[in-house]
C-alpha positions in Angstrom: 0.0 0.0 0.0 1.4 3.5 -0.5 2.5 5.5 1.8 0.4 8.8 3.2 1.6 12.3 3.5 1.9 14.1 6.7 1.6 17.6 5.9 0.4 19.9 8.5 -0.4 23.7 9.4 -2.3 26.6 10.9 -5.8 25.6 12.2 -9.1 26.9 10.5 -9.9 28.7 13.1 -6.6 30.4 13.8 -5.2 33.7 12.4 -1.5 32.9 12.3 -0.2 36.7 12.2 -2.4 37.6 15.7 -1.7 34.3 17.6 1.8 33.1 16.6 3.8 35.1 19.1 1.7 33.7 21.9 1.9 30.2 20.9 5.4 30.2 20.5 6.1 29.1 24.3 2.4 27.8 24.6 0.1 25.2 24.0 -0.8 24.8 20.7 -4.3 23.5 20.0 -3.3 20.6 18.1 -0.6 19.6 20.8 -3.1 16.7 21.9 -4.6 16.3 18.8 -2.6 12.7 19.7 -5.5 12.1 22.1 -8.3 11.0 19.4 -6.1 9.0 17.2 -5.2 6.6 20.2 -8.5 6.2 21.0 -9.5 5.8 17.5 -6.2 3.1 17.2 -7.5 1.1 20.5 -11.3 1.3 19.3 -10.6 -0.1 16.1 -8.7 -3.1 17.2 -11.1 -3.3 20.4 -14.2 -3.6 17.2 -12.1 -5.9 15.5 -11.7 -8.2 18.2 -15.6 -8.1 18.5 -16.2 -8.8 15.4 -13.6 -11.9 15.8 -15.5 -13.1 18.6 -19.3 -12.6 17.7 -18.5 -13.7 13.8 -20.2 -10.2 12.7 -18.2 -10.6 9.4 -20.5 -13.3 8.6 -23.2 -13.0 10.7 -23.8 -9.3 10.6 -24.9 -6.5 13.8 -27.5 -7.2 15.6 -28.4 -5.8 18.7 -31.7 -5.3 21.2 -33.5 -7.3 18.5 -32.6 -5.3 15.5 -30.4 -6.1 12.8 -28.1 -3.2 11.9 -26.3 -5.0 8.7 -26.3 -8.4 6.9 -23.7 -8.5 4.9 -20.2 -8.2 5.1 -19.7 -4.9 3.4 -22.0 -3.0 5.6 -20.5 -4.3 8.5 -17.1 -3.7 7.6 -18.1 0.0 7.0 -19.7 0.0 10.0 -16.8 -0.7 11.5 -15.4 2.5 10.2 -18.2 4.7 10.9 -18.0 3.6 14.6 -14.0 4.4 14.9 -14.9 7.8 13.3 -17.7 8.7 15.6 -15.4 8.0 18.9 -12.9 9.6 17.3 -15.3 13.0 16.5 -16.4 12.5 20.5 -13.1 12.5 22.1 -12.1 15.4 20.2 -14.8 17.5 21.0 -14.4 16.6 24.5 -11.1 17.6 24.3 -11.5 21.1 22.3 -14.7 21.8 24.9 -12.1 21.4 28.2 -9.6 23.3 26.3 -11.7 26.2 26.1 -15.2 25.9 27.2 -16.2 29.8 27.2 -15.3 29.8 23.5 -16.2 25.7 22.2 -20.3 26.9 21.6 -20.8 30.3 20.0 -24.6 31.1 19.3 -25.6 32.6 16.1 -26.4 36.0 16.1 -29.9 35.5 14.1 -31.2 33.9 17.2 -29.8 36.4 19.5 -31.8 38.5 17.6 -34.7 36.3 17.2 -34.8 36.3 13.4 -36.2 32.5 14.1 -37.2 32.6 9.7 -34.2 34.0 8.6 -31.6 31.4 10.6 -34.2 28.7 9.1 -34.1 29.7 5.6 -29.9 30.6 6.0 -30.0 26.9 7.6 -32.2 25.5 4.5 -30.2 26.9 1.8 -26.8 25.6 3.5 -28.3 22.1 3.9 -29.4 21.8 0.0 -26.2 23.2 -1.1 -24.5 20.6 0.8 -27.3 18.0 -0.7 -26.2 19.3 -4.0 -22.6 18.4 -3.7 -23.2 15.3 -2.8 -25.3 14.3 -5.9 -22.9 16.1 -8.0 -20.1 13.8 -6.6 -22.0 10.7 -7.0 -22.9 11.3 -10.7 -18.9 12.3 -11.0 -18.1 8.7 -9.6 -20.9 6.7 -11.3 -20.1 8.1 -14.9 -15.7 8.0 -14.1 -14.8 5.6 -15.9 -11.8 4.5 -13.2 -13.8 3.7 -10.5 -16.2 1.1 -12.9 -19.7 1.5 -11.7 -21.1 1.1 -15.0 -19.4 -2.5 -15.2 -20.0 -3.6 -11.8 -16.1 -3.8 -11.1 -16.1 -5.2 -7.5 -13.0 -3.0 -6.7 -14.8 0.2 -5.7 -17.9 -1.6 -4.5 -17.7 -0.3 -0.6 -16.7 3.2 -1.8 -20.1 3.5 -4.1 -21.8 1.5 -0.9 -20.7 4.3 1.3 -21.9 7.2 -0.9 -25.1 5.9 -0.8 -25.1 5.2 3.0 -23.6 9.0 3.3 -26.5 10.5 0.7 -29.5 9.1 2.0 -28.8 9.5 5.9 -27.9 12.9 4.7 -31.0 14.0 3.0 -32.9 12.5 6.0 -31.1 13.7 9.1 -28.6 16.4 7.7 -30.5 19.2 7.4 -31.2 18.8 11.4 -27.0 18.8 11.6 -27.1 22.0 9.7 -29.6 23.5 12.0 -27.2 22.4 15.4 -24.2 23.3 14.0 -25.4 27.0 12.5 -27.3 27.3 16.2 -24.3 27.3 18.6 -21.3 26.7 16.4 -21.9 29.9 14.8 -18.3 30.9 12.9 -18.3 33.2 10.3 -14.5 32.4 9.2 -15.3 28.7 8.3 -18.4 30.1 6.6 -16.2 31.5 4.3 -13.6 28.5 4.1 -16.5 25.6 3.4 -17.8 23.8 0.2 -21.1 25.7 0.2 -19.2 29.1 -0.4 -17.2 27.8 -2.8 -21.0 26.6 -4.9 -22.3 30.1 -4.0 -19.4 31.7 -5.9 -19.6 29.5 -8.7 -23.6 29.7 -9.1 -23.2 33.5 -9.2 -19.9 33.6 -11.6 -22.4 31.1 -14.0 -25.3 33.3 -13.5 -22.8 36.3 -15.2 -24.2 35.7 -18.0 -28.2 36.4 -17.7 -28.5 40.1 -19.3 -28.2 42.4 -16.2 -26.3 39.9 -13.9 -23.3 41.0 -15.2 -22.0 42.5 -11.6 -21.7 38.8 -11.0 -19.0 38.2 -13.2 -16.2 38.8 -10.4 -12.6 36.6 -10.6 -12.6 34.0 -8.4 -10.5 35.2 -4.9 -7.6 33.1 -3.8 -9.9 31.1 -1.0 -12.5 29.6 -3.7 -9.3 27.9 -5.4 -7.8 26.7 -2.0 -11.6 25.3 -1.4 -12.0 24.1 -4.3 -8.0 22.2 -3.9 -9.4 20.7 -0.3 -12.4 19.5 -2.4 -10.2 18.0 -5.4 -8.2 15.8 -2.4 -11.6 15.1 -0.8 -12.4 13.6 -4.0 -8.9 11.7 -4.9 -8.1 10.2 -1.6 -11.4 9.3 0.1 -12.5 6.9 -2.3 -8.7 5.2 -2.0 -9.0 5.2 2.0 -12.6 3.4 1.8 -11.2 0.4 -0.6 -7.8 0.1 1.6 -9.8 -0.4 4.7 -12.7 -2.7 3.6 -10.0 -4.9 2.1 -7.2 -4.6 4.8 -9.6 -4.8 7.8 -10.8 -8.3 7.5 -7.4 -9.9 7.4 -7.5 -7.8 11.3 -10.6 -9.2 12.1 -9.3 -12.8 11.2 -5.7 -12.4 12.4 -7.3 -11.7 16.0 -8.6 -14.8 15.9 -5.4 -16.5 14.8 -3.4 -15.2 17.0 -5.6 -16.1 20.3 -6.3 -19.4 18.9 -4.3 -21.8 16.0 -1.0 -20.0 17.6 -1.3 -21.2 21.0 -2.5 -24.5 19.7 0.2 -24.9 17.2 2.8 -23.7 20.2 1.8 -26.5 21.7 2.0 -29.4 19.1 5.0 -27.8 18.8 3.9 -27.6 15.2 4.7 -23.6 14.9 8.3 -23.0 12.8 10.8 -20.5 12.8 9.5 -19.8 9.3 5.9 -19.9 10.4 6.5 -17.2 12.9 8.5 -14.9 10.1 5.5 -15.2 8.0 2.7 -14.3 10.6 5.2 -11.5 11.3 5.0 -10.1 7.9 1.3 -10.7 7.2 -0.2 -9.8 10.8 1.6 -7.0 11.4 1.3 -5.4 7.9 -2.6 -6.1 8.9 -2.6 -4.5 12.1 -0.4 -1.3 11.1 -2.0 -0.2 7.9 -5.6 -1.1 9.2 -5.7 1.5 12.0 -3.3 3.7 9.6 -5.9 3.7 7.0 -8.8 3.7 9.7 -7.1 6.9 11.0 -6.4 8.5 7.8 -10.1 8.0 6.8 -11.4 9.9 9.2 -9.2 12.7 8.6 -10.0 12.9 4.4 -13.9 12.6 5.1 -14.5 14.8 8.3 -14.3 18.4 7.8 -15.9 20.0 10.5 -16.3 23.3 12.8 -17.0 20.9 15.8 -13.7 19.8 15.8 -11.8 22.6 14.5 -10.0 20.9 11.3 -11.0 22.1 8.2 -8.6 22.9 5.9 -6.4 26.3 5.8 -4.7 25.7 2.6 -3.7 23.0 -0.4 -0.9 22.5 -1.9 -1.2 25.0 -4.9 1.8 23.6 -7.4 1.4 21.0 -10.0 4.5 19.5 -8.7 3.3 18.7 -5.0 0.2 17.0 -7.0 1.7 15.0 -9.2 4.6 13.8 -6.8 1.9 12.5 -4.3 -0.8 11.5 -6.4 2.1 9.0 -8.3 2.0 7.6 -5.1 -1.2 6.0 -5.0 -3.8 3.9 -7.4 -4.2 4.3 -10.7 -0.7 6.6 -10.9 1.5 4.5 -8.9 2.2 2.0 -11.9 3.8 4.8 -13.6 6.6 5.1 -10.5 7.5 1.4 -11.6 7.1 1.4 -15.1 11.2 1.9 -16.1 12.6 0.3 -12.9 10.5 -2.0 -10.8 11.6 -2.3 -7.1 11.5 -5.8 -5.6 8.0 -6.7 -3.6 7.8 -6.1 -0.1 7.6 -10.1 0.4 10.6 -11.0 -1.3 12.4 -11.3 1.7 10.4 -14.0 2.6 12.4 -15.9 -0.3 16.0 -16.1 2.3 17.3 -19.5 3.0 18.0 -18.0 6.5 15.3 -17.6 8.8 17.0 -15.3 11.2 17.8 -13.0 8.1 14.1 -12.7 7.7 13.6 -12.6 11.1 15.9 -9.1 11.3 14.6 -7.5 8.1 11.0 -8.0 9.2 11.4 -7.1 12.8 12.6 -3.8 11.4 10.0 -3.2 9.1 7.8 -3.6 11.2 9.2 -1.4 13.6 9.6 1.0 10.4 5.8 0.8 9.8 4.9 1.4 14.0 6.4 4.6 13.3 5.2 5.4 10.3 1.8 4.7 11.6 1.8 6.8 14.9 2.6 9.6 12.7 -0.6 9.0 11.3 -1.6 8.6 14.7 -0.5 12.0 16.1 -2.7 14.3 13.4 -5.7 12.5 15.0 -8.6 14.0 13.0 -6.5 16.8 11.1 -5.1 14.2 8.8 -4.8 14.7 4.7 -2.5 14.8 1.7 -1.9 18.0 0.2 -3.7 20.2 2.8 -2.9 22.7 6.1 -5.1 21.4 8.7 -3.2 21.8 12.2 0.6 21.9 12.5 2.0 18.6 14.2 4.7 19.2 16.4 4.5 16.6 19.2 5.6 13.3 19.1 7.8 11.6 16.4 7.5 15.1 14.6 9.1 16.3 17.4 11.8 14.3 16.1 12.1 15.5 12.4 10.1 16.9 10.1 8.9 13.8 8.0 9.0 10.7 10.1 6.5 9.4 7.9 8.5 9.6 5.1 11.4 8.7 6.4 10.0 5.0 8.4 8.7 4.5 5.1 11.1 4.4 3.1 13.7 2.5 5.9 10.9 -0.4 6.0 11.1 -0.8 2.1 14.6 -0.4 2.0 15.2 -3.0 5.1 12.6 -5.7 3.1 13.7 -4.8 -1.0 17.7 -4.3 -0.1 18.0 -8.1 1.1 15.5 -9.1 -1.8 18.1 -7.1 -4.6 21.2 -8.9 -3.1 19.3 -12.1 -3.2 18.6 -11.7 -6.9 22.2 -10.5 -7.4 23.7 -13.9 -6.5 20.3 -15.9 -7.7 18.6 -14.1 -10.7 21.6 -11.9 -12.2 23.1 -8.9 -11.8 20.8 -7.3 -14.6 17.7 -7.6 -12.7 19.5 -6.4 -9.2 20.5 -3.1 -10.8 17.0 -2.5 -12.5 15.8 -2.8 -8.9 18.2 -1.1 -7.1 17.0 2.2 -9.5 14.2 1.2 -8.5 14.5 1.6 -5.1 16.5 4.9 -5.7 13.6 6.3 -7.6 11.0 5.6 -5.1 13.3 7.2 -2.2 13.8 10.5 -4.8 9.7 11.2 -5.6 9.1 10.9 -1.6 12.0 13.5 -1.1 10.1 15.7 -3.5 6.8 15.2 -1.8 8.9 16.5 1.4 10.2 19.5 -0.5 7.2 20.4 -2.7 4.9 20.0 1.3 7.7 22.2 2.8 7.6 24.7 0.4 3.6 24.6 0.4 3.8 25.1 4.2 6.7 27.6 4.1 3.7 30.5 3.7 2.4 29.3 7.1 4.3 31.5 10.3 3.5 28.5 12.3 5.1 26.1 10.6 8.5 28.7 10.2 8.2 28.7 13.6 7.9 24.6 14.1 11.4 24.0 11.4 13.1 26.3 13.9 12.4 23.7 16.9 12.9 20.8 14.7 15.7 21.2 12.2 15.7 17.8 10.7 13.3 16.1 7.7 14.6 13.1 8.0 17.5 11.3 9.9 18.0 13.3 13.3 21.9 15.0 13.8 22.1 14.1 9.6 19.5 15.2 7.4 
């Protein structure tokens, strides 16, 4: 699976010139931001082990005599919807003790007691957002990637979860809308969401109706940073969906496993060395990258006032685009097209099971970090975007630890596998996939350059590279 960027920066809510000098010393709001992904990482595996024991997989949820799902699909994306919601709780909770003058601000139209107006300003917001979401449908039923048209079971949960998203919107969203607009009143993210970005381009449309003319106004800089959040919305979320429903069984299973054919086969003394390297590789890939992508999820489809992350900015350079986005499905094929790297499981292939012992131990210990960067953004997670700057934990440590794990992991698991074909396959094939390697480690050094320089505009994040001086080896690099 690829990896995922780690780009942070100035809160929505935050006005960087008026607050940076004092933060400096301070707390930062998104020092704890830490708090929800752990809880979101222990939930997930604590819902996995459920579903282990109860055989939800198969059996769908059922409780108090009604049947929630009854299939596996629904219950897998159940699984995610109930990680998010936690997730959404504890960080509320946290911003509402942070500040719990400033956490519910009421809306002046009620202060006022303009009861119609507030319900019509509510209405219009709520249909807007309605309209989005049937625009994006239509855009993923007719793309042609994604294969709705042809039934292609790859992108099945994703087209299951727009539906489940559309329809409990259009019943229960426009009460949201009414909530949020009533005591989360915050004229600044009215100005930064998707619905301003449809008002500006239904009036810039409507230009051209004799006398509408006025309307015909250039599009300011914070439409095209909207409209840049909404482009990664669109990219990534579909990727995240497909990543978990397929990685998140093989958890679900593996807990199992672990608790109950490893004991046993402990005990037959039936479990080999080379057993043991190969539940390493698959169980811990399973665990790592299903509450990385569970995490990550959360972060690309919640953008919300309630818990202060929507997005500041987006990376505005072709480059930073097309260095990421080669990174992921349907682009990544193009990053291997010249020189292949060796698979992550060729080092499996050793005739030396402590060899694959050490190279897997320290992937794996590669991925952990990778994955608590993932952790530490909590809900603020996203590629491309400016959501909250990170500055605690292993980003404490350098600038792009999940960069850097990354690419240690592949080169502690591909290395071994390029020496192997050295002395096995020929020296031909070694040096195709040592270029290989190489290249992969270059494009990720660009997507650390191309976020830095993104970020650079950001005072808070000047002020973070002065505390942490490294991207990606600390005392080297």
């Amino acid at each position: 699976m690829s990896s995922i960027s780690h780009t942070a920066g100035v809160t929505a809510t935050a006005t960087p010139d008026s607050t940076l000098d004092s933060t400096k010393a301070g707390d930062w709001v998104t020092d704890r931001a830490w708090i929800s992904g752990v809880i979101g990482a222990v939930s997930l595996v604590a819902i996995a082990a459920w579903y282990n024991v109860s055989g939800a997989l198969g059996n769908g949820i059922a409780f108090a005599g009604y049947r929630f799902t009854d299939n596996r699909l629904d219950t897998t994306l159940a699984a995610i919807f109930m990680v998010t919601g936690i997730m959404l709780l504890a960080e509320c909770v946290r911003l509402y003790l942070r500040d719990p003058k400033n956490f519910f601000q009421i809306s002046p139209l009620l202060k006022q007691q303009k009861y119609v107006t507030f319900f019509a300003d509510s209405l219009v917001n709520y249909l807007k957002y309605l309209f989005l979401l049937w625009l994006a449908m239509l855009f993923f039923h007719w793309a042609g990637e994604y294969g709705f048209q042809r039934q292609a079971p790859y992108y099945q949960g994703w087209f299951r979860f727009l539906e489940i998203v559309f329809d409990t919107y259009l019943w229960y969203g426009f009460v949201y809308v009414l909530i949020t607009r009533a005591v989360k009143y915050d004229p600044e993210s009215d100005k930064k969401d998707l619905a301003a970005l449809l008002t500006k381009i239904v009036l810039f449309a409507s230009s051209v109706i004799p006398g509408l003319e006025k309307n015909k106004t250039p599009f300011e800089d914070v439409h095209k940073k909207i409209a840049r959040g909404l482009f990664v919305k669109l990219f990534f979320t579909p990727l995240m969906t497909v990543f978990f429903v397929s990685q998140f069984p093989h958890l679900v299973n593996n807990i199992g496993y672990v608790f109950g054919a490893i004991p046993d086969m402990i005990a037959s003394g039936q479990y080999t060395h080379q057993k043991f390297n190969n539940d390493l590789f698959n169980i811990s890939i399973a665990l790592i990258f299903s509450i990385d992508v569970g995490l990550a999820w959360c972060g690309y489809v919640i953008s919300s006032r309630w818990v202060d992350n929507l997005t500041f900015s987006a990376e505005p350079t072709v480059l930073g685009w097309v260095v990421c986005v080669c990174c992921y499905p349907p682009f990544q094929m193009f990053l291997g097209l010249y020189f292949p790297a060796p698979g992550e499981r060729e080092v499996l292939r050793f005739d030396s099971q402590w060899i694959i012992t050490f190279f897997t131990t320290m992937m794996v210990l590669s991925y952990l970090v990778y994955m608590s960067a993932t952790l530490w953004f909590g809900v603020r997670f996203s590629n491309l975007t400016n959501r909250g700057i990170i500055r605690q934990g292993p980003f404490a440590i350098i600038r792009h630890p999940a960069y850097a794990s990354k690419n240690f992991a592949w080169w502690c698991v591909m290395f071994p596998a390029v020496i192997y074909n050295a002395t096995h396959t020929g020296i031909h094939v070694a040096i195709t996939q040592i270029l290989g390697l190489c290249f992969m480690t270059w494009f990720y050094y660009l997507r650390a350059i191309t976020e830095e320089r993104h970020l650079s505009a950001d005072p808070f994040y000047l002020e973070y590279c002065k505390q942490v001086k490294y991207r990606f080896i600390p005392g080297v690099i």
